[in-house]
PAVO-599378 format. One line per 2 residues: number of its first residue (from 0); for each residue x, y negated, z of N, C-alpha, C. Coordinates in steps of 0.001 Angstrom, whole numbers, always signed. Example, Ala and Ser with C-alpha at 12.3 -4.5 7.8 and 13.67 -1.06 7.14 Angstrom:
<atoms>
0) +13190:+5690:+7800:+12300:+4500:+7800:+13200:+3300:+7800 | +12850:+2250:+7080:+13670:+1060:+7140:+12900:-30:+7870
</atoms>
This chain:
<atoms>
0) +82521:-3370:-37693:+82732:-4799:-37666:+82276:-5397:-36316 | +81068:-4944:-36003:+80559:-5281:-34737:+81951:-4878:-33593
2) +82130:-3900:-33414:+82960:-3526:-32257:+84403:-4396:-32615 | +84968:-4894:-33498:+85989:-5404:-33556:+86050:-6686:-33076
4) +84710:-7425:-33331:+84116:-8659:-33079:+83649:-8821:-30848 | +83264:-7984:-30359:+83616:-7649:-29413:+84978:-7276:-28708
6) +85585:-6665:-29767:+86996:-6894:-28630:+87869:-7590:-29002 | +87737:-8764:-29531:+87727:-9541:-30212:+87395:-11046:-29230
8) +86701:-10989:-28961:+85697:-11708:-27980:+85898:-10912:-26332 | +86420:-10524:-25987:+86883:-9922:-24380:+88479:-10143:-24885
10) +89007:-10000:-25513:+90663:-10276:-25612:+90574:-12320:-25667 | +90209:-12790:-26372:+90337:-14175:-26343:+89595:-14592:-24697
12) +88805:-14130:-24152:+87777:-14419:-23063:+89129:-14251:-22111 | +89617:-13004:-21966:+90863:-12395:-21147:+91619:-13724:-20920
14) +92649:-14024:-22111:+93119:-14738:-22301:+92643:-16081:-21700 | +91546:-16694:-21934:+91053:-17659:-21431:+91231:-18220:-19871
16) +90463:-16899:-19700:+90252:-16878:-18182:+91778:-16828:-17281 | +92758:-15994:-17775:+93976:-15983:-17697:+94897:-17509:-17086
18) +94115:-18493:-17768:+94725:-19552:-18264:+93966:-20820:-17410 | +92697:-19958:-17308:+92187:-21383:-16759:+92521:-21131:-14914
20) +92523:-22486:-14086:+92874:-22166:-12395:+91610:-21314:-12152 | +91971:-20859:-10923:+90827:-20293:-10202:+90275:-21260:-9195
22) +89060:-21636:-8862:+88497:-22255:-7848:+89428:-22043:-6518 | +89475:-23655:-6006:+89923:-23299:-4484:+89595:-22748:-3720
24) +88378:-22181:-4037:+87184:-21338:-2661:+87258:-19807:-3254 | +88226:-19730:-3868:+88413:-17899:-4260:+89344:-17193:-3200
26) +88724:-16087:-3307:+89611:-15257:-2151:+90972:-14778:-3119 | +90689:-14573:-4551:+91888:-14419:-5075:+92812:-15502:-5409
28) +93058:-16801:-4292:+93953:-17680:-4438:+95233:-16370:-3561 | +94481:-15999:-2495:+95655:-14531:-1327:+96571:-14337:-2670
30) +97893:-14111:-2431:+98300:-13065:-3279:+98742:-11853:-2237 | +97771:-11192:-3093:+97559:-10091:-1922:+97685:-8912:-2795
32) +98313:-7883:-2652:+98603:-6285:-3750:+97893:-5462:-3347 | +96966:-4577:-3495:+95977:-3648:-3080:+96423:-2102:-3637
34) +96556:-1205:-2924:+96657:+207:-3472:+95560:+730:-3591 | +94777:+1536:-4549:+93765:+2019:-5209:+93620:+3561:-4331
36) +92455:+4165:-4722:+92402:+5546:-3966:+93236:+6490:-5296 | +93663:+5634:-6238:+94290:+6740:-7226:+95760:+6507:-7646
38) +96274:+5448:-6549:+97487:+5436:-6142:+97864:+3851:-7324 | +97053:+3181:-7719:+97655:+2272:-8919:+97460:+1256:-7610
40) +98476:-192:-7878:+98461:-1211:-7098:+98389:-2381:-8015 | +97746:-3211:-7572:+97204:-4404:-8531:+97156:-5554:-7486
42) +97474:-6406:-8136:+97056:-8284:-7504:+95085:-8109:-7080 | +94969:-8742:-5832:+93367:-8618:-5396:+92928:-9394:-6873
44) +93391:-10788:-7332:+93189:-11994:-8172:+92861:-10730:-9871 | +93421:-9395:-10032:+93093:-8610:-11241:+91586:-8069:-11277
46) +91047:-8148:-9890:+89050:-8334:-10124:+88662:-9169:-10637 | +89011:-10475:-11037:+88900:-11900:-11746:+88192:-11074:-12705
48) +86812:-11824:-12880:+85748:-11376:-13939:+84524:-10396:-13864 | +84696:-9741:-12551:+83863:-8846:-12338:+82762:-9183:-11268
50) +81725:-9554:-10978:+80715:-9438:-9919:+80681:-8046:-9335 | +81824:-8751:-7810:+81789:-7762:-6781:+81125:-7478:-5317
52) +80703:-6047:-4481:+80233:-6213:-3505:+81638:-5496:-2582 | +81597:-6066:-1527:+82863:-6000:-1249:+82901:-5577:+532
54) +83428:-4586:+1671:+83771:-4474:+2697:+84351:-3853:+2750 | +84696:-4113:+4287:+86059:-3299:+5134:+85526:-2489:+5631
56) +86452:-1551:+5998:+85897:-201:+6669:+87534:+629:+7005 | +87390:+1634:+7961:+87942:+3024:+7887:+87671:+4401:+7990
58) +88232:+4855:+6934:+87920:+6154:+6505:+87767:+7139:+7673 | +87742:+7073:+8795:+87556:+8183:+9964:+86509:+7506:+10594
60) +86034:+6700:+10364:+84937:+6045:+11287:+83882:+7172:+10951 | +82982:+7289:+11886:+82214:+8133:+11931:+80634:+7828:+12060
62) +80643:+6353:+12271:+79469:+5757:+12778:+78788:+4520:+11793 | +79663:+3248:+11804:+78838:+2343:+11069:+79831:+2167:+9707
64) +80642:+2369:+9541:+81603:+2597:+7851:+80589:+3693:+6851 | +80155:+4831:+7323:+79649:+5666:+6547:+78159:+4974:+6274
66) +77425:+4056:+7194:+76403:+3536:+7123:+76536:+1672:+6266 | +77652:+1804:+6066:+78362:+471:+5017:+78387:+1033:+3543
68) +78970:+2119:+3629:+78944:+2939:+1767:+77525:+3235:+1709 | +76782:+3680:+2609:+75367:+4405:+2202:+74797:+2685:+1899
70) +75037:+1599:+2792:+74050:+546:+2390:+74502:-58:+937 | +75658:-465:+452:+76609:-386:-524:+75874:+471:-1692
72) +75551:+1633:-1719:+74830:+2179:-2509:+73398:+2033:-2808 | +72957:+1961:-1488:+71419:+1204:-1743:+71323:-39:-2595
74) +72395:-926:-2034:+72263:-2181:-2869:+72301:-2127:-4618 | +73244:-1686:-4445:+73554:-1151:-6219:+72614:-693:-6969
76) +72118:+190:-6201:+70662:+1189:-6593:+70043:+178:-6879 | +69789:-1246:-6002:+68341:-1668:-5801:+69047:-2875:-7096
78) +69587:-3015:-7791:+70443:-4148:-9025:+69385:-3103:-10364 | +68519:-4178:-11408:+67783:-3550:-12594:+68936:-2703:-13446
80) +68052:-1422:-13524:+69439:-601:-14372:+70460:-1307:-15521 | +70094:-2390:-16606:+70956:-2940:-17108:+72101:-3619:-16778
82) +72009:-4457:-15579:+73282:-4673:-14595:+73741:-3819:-13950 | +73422:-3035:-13364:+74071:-1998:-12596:+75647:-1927:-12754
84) +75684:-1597:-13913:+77181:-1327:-14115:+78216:-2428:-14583 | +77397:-3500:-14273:+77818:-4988:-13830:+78139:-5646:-12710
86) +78175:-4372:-11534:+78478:-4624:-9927:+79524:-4097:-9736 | +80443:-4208:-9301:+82170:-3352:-8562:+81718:-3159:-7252
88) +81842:-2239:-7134:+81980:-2253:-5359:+83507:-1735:-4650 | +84090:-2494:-3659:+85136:-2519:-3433:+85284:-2303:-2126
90) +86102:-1451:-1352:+85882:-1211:+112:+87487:-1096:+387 | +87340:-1812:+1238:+88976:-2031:+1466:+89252:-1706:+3059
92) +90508:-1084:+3531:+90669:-320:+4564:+91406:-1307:+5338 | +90802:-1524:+6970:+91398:-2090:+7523:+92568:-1351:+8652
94) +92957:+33:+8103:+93367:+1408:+8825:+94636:+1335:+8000 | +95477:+1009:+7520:+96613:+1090:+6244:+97272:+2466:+6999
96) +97610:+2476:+8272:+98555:+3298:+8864:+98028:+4813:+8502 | +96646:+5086:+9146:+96143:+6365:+8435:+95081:+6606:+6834
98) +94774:+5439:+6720:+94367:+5228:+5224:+95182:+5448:+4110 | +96182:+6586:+3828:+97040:+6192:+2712:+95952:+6981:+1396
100) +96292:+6633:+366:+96130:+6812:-921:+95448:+7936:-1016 | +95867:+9496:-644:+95062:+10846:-449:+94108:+10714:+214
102) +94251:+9972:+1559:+93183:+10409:+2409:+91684:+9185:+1896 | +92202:+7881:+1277:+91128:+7349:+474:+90726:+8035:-1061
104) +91310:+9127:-1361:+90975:+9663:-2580:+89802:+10878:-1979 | +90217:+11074:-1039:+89482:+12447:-89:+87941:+11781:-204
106) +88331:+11023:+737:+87168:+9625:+990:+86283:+9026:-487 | +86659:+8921:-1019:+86032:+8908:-2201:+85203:+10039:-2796
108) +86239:+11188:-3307:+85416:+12296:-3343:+84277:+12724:-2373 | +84367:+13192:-1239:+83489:+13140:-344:+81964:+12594:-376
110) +82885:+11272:-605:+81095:+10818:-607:+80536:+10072:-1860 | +80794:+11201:-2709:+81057:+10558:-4510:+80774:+9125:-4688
112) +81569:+8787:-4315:+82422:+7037:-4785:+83336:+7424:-5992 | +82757:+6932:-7134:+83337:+7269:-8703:+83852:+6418:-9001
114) +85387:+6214:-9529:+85791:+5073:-10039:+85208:+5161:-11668 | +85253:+4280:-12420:+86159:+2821:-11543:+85131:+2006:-11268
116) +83916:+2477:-11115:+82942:+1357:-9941:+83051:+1196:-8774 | +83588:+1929:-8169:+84234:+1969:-6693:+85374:+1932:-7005
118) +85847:+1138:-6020:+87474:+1617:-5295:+87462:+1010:-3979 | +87980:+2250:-3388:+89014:+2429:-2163:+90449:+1791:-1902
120) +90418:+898:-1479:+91895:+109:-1643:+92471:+80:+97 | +94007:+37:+108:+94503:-397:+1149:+96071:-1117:+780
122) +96323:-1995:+1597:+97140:-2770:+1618:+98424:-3290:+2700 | +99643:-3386:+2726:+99976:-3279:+4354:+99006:-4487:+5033
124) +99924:-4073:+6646:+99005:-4580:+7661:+99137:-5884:+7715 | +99872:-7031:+7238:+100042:-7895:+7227:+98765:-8362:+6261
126) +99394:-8330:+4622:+98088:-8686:+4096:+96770:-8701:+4638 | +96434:-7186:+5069:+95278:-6502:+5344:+94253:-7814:+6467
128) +95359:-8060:+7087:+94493:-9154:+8235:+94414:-10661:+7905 | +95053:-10729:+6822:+95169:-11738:+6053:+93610:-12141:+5391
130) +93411:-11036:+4240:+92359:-10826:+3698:+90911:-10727:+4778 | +91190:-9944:+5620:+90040:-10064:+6852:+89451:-11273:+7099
132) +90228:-12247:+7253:+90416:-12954:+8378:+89611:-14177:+6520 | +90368:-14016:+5506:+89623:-14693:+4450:+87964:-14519:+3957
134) +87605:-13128:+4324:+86908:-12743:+3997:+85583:-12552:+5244 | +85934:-13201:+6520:+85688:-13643:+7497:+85080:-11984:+8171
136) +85841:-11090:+8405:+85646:-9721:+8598:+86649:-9370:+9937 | +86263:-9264:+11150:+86974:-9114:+12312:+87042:-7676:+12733
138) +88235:-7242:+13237:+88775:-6123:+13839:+89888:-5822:+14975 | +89130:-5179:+15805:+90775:-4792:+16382:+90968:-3541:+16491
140) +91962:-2522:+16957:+92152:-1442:+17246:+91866:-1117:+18402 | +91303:-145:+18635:+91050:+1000:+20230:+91920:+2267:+20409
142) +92201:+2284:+22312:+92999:+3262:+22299:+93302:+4428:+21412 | +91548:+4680:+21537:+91824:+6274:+20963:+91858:+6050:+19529
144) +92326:+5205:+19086:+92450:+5428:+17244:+91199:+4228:+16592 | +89920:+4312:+17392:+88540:+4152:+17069:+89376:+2453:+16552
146) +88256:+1554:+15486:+88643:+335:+15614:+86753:-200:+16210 | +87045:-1534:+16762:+85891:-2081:+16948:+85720:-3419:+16124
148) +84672:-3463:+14968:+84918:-4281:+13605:+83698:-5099:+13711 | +83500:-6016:+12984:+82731:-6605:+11991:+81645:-5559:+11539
150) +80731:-5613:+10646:+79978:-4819:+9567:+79059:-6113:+8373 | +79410:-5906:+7694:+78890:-6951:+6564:+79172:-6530:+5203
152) +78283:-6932:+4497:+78709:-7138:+3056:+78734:-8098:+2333 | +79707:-8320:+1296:+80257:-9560:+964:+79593:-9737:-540
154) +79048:-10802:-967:+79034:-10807:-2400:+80030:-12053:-3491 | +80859:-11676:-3867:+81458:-12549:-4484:+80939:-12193:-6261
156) +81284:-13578:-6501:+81349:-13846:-7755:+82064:-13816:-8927 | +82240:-13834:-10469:+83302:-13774:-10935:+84933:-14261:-10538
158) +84158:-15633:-9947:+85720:-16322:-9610:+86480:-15814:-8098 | +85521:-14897:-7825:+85744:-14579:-6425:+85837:-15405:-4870
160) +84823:-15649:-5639:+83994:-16780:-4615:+83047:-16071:-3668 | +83062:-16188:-2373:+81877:-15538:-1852:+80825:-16594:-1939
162) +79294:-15527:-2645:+78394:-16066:-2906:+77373:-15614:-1712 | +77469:-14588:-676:+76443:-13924:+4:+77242:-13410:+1236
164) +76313:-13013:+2049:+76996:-11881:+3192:+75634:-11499:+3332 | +75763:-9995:+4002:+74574:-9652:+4750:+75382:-8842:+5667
166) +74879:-8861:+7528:+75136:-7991:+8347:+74233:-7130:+8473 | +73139:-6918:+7397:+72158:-5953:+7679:+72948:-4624:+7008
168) +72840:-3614:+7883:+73872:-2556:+7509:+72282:-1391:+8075 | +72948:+131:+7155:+71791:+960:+7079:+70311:+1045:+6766
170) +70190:-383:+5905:+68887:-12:+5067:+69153:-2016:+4091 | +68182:-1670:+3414:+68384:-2639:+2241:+68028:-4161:+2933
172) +68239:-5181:+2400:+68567:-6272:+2821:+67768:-7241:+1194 | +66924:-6929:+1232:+65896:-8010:+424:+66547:-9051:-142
174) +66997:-10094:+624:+67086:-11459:+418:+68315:-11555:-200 | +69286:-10226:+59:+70733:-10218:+90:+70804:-9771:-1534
176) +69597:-8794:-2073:+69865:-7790:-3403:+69536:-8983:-4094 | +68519:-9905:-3927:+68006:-11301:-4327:+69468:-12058:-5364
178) +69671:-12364:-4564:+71548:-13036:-4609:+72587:-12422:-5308 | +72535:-10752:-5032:+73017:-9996:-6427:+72525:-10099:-7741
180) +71144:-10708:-7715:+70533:-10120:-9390:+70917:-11420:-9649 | +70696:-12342:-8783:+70699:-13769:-9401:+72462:-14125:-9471
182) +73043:-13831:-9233:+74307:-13839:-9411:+74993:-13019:-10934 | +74410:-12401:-11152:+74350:-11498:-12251:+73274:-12016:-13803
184) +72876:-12334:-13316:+72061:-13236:-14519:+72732:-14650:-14675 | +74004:-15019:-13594:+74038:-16359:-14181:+75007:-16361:-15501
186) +74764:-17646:-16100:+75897:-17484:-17488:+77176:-16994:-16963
</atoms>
């Protein structure tokens, strides 16, 4: 009875939320289509409901992207185990051309990024700078392939609102995990 009463209560909630606008200050006003590292493509606006941590990156970077998932994980780590699995973390490729679907599934495996708490998403290049540029995340490309980016992490909210940033990248960010818990405790 209990479990029926629960989904029960997430199907009417669904619905709800479905129905009601989204805030003007959501990044999922973009309609923007995202490809997954497991090849599914979804509207960005289908995270609606989830408290997410969110950056750009590319998968060949060798330097401060791998030091974005490692901080990404710290953060998560540092969320009280009952929320934990109340955080998405979402890393989205600003590389579409060599980022396809395998090589973010590679990327995933690699550096055990487990869905579906992670995902690896990419999108064409149009969107892609679209979303950047919303998500206030700068890039350009270098000769040799290299890009020269931004580094931040984003915290949005159910409505997909950004609630946080931190540019502190490669070790934890106090004030920033602060803003996750309290974001997570709100109604």
């Amino acid at each position: 009875m209990k479990r029926l009463l629960v989904l029960l209560c997430l199907v009417l909630c669904s619905a709800a939320q479905a129905t009601t606008p989204l805030p003007r200050d959501s990044i999922y006003q973009l309609d923007v289509k995202l490809t997954d590292q497991a090849g599914k493509t979804w509207p960005l606006a289908s995270r609606r409901g989830h408290v997410q941590l969110v950056s750009m990156f590319y998968s060949s970077c060798t330097m401060v992207c791998p030091m974005i998932v490692d901080t990404l994980k710290l953060t998560q780590k540092a969320v009280d185990e009952p929320d934990r699995d109340r955080v998405d973390l979402l890393l989205i490729s600003f590389d579409p051309a060599r980022d396809s679907v395998a090589v973010l599934n590679q990327y995933a495996e690699r550096r055990k990024l487990e869905a579906p708490r992670w995902t690896l998403a990419r999108a064409e290049p149009a969107p892609t700078r679209q979303l950047a540029a919303l998500l206030g995340v700068q890039y350009r490309p270098l000769p040799d392939g290299d890009f020269n980016h931004s580094s931040e992490l984003l915290l949005l909210d159910e409505e997909g609102r950004i609630v946080a940033r931190t540019t502190v990248i490669g070790r934890l960010d106090p004030e920033f995990v602060q803003v996750v818990k309290k974001t997570l405790s709100a109604p």
